[in-house]
C-alpha positions as CSV (number, residue, x, y, z in Angstrom):
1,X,6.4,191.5,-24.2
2,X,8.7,192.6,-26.1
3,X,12.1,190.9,-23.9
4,X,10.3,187.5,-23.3
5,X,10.1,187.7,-27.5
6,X,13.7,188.6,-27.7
7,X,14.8,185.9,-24.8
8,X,13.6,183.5,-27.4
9,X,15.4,183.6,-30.6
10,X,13.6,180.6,-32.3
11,X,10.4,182.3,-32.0
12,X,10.2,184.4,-35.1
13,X,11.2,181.1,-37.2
14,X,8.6,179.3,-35.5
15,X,6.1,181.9,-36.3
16,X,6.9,182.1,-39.9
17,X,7.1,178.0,-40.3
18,X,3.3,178.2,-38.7
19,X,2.4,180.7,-41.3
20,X,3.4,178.6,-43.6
21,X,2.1,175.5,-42.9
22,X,-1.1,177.3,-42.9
23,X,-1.3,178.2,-46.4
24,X,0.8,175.2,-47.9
25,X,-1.7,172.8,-45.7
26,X,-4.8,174.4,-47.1
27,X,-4.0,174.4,-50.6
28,X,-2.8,170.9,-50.1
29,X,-6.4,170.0,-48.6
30,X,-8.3,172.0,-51.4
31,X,-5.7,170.4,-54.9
32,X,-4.3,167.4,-53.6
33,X,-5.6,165.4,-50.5
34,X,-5.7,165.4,-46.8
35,X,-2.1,163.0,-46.8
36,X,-0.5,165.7,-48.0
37,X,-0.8,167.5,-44.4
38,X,1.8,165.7,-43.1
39,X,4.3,166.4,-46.3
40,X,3.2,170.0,-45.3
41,X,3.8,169.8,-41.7
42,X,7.8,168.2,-42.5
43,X,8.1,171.1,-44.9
44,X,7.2,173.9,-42.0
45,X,9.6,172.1,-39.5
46,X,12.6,172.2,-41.8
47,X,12.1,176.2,-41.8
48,X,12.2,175.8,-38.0
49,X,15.8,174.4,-38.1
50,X,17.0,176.1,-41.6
51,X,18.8,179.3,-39.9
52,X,20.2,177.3,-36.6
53,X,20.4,173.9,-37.2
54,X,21.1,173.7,-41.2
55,X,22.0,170.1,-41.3
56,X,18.5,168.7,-39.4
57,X,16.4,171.7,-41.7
58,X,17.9,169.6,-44.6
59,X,17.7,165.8,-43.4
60,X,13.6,166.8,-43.0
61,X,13.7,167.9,-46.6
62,X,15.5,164.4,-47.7
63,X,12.8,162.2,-45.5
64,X,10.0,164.1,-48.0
65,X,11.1,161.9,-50.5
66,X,10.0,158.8,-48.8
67,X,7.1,160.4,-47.6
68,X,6.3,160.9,-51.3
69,X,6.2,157.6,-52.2
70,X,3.9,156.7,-49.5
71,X,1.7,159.6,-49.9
72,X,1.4,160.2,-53.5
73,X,3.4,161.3,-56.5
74,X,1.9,164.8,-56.6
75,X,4.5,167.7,-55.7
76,X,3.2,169.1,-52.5
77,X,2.4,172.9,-52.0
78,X,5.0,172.9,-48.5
79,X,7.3,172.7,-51.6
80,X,7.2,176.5,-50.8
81,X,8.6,175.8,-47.3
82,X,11.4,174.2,-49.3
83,X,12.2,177.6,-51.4
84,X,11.8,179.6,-48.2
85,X,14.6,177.1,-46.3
86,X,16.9,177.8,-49.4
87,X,16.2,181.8,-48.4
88,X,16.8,181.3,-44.9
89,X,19.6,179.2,-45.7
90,X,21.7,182.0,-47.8
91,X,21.0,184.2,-45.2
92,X,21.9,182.9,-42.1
93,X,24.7,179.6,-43.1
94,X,28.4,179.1,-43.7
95,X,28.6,178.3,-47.8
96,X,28.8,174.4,-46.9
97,X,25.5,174.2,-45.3
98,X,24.1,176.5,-47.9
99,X,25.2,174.1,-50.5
100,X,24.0,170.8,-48.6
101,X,20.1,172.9,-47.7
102,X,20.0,173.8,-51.5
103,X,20.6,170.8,-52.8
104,X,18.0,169.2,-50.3
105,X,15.8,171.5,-51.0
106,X,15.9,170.6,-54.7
107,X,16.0,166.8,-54.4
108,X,12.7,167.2,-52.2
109,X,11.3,169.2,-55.5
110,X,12.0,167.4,-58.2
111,X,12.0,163.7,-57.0
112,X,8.2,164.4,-57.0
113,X,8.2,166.0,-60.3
114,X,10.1,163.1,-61.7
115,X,8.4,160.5,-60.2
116,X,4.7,161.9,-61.4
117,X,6.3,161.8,-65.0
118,X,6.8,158.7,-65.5
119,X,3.5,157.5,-65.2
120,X,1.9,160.2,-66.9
121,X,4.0,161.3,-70.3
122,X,0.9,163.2,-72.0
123,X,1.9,166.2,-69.0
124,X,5.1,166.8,-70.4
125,X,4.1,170.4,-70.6
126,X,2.9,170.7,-67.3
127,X,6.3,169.0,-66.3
128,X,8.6,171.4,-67.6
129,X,6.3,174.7,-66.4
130,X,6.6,173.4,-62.9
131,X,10.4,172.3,-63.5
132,X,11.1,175.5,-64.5
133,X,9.0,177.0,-61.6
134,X,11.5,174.9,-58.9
135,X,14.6,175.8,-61.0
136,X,13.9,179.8,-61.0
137,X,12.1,180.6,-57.4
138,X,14.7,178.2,-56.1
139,X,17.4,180.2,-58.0
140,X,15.5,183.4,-56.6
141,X,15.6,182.6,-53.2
142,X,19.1,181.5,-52.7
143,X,20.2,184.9,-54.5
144,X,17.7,187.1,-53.1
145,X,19.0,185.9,-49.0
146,X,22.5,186.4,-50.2
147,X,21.6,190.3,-51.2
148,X,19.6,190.1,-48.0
149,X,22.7,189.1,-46.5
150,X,24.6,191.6,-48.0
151,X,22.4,194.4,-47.4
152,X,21.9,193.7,-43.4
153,X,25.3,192.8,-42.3
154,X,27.2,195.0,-44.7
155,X,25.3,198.1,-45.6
156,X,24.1,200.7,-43.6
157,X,24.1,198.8,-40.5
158,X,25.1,199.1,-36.8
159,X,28.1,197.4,-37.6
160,X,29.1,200.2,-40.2
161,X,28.2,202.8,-37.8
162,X,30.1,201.2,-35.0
163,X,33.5,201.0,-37.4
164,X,33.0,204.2,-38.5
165,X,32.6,205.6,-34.6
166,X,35.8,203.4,-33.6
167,X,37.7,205.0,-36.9
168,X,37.0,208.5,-35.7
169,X,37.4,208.0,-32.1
170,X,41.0,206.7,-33.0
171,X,41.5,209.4,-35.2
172,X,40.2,212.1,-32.9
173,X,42.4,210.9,-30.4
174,X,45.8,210.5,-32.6
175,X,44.6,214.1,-33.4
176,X,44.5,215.3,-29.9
177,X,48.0,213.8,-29.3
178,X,49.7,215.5,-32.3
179,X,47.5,219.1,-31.1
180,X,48.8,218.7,-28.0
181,X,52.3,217.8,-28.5
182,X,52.5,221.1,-31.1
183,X,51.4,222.9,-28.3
184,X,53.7,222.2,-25.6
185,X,56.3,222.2,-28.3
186,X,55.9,226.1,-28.9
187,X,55.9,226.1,-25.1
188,X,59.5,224.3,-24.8
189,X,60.8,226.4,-28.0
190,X,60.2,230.0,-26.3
191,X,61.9,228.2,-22.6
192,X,64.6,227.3,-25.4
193,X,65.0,230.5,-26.7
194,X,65.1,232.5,-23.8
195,X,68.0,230.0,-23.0
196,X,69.7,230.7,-26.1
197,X,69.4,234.6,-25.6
198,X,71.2,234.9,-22.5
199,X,73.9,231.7,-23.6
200,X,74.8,235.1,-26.4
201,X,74.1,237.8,-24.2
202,X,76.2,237.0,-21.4
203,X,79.0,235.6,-23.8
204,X,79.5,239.0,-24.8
205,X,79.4,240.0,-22.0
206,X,82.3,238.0,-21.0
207,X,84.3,238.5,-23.7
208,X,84.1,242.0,-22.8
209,X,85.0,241.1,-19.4
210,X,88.2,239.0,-20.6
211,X,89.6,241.6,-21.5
212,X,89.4,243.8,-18.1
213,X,89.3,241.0,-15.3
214,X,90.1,237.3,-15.9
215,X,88.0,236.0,-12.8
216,X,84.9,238.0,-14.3
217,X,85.3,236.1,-17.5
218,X,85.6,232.6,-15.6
219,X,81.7,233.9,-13.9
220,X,80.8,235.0,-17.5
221,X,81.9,231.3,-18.8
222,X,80.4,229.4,-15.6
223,X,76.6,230.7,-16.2
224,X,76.8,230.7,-20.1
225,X,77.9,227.0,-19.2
226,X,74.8,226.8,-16.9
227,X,72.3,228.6,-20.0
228,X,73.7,226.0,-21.9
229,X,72.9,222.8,-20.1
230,X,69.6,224.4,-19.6
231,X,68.9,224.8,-23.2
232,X,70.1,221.1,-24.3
233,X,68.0,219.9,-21.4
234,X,64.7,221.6,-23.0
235,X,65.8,220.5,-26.1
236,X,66.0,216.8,-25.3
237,X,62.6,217.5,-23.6
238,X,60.9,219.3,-26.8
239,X,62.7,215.7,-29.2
240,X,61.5,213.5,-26.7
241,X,57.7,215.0,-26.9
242,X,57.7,215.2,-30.6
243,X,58.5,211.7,-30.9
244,X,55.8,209.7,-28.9
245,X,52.5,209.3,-28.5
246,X,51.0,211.3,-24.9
247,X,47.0,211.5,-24.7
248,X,46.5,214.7,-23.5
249,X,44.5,217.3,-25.6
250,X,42.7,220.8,-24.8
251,X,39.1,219.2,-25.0
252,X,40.1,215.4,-24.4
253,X,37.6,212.4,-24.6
254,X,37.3,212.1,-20.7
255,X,35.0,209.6,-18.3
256,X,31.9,210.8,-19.3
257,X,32.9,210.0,-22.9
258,X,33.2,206.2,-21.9
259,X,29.3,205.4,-22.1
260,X,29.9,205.8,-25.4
261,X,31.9,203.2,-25.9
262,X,30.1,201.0,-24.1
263,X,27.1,201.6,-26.3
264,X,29.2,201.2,-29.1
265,X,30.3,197.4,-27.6
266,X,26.4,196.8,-27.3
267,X,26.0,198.0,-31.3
268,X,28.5,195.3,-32.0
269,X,26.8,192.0,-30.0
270,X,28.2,192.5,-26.7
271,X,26.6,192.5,-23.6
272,X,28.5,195.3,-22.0
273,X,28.0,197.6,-18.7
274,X,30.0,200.0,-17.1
275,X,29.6,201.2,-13.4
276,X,30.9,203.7,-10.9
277,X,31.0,202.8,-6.7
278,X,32.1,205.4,-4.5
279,X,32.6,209.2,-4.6
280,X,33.9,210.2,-7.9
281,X,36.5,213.0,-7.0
282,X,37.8,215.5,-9.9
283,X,40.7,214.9,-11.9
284,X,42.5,216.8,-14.8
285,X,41.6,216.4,-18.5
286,X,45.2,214.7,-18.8
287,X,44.5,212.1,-16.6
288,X,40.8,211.3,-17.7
289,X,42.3,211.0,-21.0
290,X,44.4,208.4,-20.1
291,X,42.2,206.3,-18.2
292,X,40.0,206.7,-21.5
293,X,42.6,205.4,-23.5
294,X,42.9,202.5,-21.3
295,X,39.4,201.6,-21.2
296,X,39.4,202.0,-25.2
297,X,42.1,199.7,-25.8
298,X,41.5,197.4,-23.2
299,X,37.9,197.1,-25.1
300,X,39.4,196.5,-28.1
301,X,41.8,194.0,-27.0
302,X,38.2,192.1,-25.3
303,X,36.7,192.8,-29.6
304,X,40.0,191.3,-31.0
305,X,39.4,188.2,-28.6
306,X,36.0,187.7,-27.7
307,X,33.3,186.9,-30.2
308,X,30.3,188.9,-30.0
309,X,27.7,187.6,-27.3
310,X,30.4,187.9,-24.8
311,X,30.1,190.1,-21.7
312,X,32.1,193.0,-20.9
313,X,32.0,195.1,-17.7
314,X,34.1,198.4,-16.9
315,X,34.0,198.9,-13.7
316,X,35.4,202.3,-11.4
317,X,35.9,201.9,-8.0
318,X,36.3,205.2,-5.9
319,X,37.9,206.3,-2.8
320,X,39.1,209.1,-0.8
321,X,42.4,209.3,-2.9
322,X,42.7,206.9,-5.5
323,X,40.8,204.9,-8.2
324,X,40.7,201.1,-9.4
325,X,39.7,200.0,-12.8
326,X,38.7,197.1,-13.7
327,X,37.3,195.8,-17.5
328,X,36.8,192.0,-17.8
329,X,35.4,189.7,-20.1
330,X,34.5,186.1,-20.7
331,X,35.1,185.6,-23.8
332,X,36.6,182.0,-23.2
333,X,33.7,181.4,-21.3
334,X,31.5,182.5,-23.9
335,X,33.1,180.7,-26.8
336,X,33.2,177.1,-25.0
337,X,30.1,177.5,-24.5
338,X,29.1,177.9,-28.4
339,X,31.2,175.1,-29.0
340,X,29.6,173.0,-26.6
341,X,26.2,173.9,-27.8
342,X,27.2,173.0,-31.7
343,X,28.4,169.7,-30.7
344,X,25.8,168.8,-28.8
345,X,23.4,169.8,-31.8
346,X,25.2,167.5,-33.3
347,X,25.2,165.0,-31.6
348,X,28.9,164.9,-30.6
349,X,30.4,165.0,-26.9
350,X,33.3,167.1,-26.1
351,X,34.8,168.3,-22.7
352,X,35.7,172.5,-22.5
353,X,37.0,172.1,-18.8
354,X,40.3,173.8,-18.1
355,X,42.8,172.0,-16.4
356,X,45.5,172.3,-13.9
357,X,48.2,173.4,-16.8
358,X,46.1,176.3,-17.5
359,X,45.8,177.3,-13.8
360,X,49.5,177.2,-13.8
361,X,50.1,179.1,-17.4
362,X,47.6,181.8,-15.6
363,X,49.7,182.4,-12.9
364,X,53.1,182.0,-14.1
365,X,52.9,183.1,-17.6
366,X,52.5,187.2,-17.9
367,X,50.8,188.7,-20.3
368,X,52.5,191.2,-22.7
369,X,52.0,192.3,-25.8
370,X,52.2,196.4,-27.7
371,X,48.7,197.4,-26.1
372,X,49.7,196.2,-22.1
373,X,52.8,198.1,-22.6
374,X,51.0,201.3,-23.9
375,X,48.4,200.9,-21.1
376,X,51.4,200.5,-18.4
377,X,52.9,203.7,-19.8
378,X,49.7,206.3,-19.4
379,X,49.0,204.5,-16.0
380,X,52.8,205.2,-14.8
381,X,52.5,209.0,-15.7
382,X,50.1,209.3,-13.0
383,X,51.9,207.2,-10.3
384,X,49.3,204.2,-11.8
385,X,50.0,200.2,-12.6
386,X,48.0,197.8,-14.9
387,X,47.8,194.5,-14.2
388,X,46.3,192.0,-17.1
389,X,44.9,188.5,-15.8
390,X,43.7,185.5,-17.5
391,X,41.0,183.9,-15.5
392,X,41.1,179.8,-16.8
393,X,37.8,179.0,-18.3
394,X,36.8,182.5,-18.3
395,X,38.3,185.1,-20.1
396,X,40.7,188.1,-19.1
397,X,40.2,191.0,-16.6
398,X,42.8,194.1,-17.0
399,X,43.2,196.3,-13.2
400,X,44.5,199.6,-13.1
401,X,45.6,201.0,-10.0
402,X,45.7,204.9,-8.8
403,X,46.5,204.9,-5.3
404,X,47.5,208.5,-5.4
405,X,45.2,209.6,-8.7
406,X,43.7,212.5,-6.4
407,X,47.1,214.4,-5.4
408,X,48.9,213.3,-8.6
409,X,45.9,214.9,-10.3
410,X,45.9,218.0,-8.6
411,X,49.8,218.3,-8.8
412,X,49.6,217.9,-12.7
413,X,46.8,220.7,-12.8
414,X,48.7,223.1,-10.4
415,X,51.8,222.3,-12.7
């Protein structure tokens, strides 16, 4: 029950304009006339359309006018319907249609009002109450759905909780990079110092030795030479790893820790699944970091260019020695098809079919960019290769390759 109600998103709309019209319609029965049904009925459909279809909720409220004048001068009680298209309205629309359903919304008011006053002057009283009735619940509504607005989308929401959880996981992993690059900096600066400590020992010794045998000195000089090309090399090793970016770490984020992130692109409108074939085969906490950090960024780069609704999919392909990963999306797919829908809502024709340019842009045009390269980099430390693909009409799919992951895992945790 409760998927076939959320397969169908104009349900609860639908529901709420029914409720409606039953109270408007009965009050309309009981202080004006049975005519006024069908003033009531308009009413509930515009609340149908006011959160999808803005334009057609307020073209509905513009025909009550005319329907008015046929009907009766009276301001009907689906007037309410009006106020709660305003709500929905500053809720759910862009600030142009919010304008356009407002003003609808108040022309479909006060036209009646007006119009009942003309002919009946000794009401003036009762005109300005329900004037000032329409200007302050229609006032009301249009504020109170923009702090709805505010509160849902903005406060305290999934959405927060998903920017917060991508803040820290970026943090937690910058952290684990600068942890682990102190660390195997103190490893580099003993190797260093041993070097330096027998470049002076055995330079004392040979000048010692100078002064005895001259083809003991030349030794002496020979492996102080060797101590000391030793020690540059470890120091152009201990620069190189304090100044970039490795994602290795005692406790990394590893594969397990990818779920999370998938239910983090779920939080954020994406329809997202990730999947393992084969025998999964153990690798070092090095390695799992870096396939995390490829996944994460290759998500990321789907966030920064997919709208939400779009489908993701990570998917691990096992076999006796290496690993294939592939994350795709389709976020082209996903936002021709909105486009395709809002024109046709609006009555409008327009053709989202790729062409043969594309097809040739796809296959001759690479892909590059800072987050490919970085990806390239952590899959070449472990004899891996990325490959990023745009699929015309469809969206992009990123491979990594790891023919060798198993023994280039092992190696690195013998190391």
């Amino acid at each position: 029950m409760i998927k076939w109600i959320q397969s169908r998103p104009w349900l609860p709309s639908v529901v709420f304009s029914l409720i409606l019209f039953t109270v408007t319609s009965a009050l309309d029965v009981l202080f004006n006339s049975p005519m006024y049904l069908a003033l009531a009925a308009v009413f509930a459909v515009a609340v149908v359309f006011a959160g999808r279809l803005p334009y057609v909720s307020s073209g509905l409220l513009l025909s009550t006018v005319v329907l008015h004048f046929v009907i009766g001068p009276n301001l009907s009680f689906g007037a309410l319907s009006a106020v709660a298209v305003i709500y929905l309205s500053a809720v759910s629309n862009p600030p142009r249609s919010r304008v356009i359903a407002l003003g609808a919304a108040l022309i479909a008011m006060l036209v009646p009002l007006f119009q009942n006053q003309v002919g009946n002057n000794a009401q003036s009283l009762l005109f300005l109450t329900q004037l000032g009735l329409v200007a302050t619940s229609s006032a009301l509504a249009y504020f109170l759905g923009r702090y709805t607005y505010t509160r849902v989308i903005h406060v305290g929401t999934s959405l927060d909780r998903v920017v917060a959880s991508n803040e820290t996981t970026g943090l937690n992993l910058k952290f684990a990079e600068q942890e682990q690059r102190f660390q195997i900096a103190r490893d580099l600066a003993e190797v260093i110092l041993q070097d330096v400590t027998a470049v002076l020992s055995q330079a004392e010794g040979g000048s010692y030795a100078a002064k005895l045998d001259s083809d003991a000195a030349a030794r002496a000089l020979e492996r102080v030479a060797q101590n000391a090309r030793s020690a540059h090399q470890e120091l152009r090793r201990l620069y190189d790893q304090l100044n970039r970016n490795i994602g290795i770490q005692a406790a990394p984020p590893g594969l397990d820790d990818i779920e999370q992130l998938i239910v983090e692109m779920r939080e954020s409108g994406y329809v997202a699944s990730l999947s393992h074939q084969g025998d999964r085969f153990e690798i070092t906490e090095g390695a799992e970091l870096a396939i995390y950090r490829i996944v994460f960024d290759a998500l990321e780069n789907s966030r920064e260019h997919s709208d939400a609704g779009s489908s993701i999919s990570v998917d691990f392909s096992w076999v006796d020695e290496g690993m294939q990963l592939l994350v795709k999306d389709n976020g082209i797919e996903h936002a021709n098809r909105t486009r395709k829908s809002l024109a046709e809502a609006a009555g409008e024709e327009i053709s989202v079919d790729y062409d043969s340019e594309e097809d040739l842009q796809a296959l001759v045009q690479p892909i590059v960019g800072r987050i490919i390269t970085a990806m390239r980099e952590r899959a070449a430390l472990f004899d891996g290769a990325i490959e990023a693909t745009r699929i015309p009409g469809v969206g992009f799919t990123i491979s990594a390759i790891f023919p060798r992951l198993k023994a280039v895992a092992s190696r690195k945790l013998g190391s």
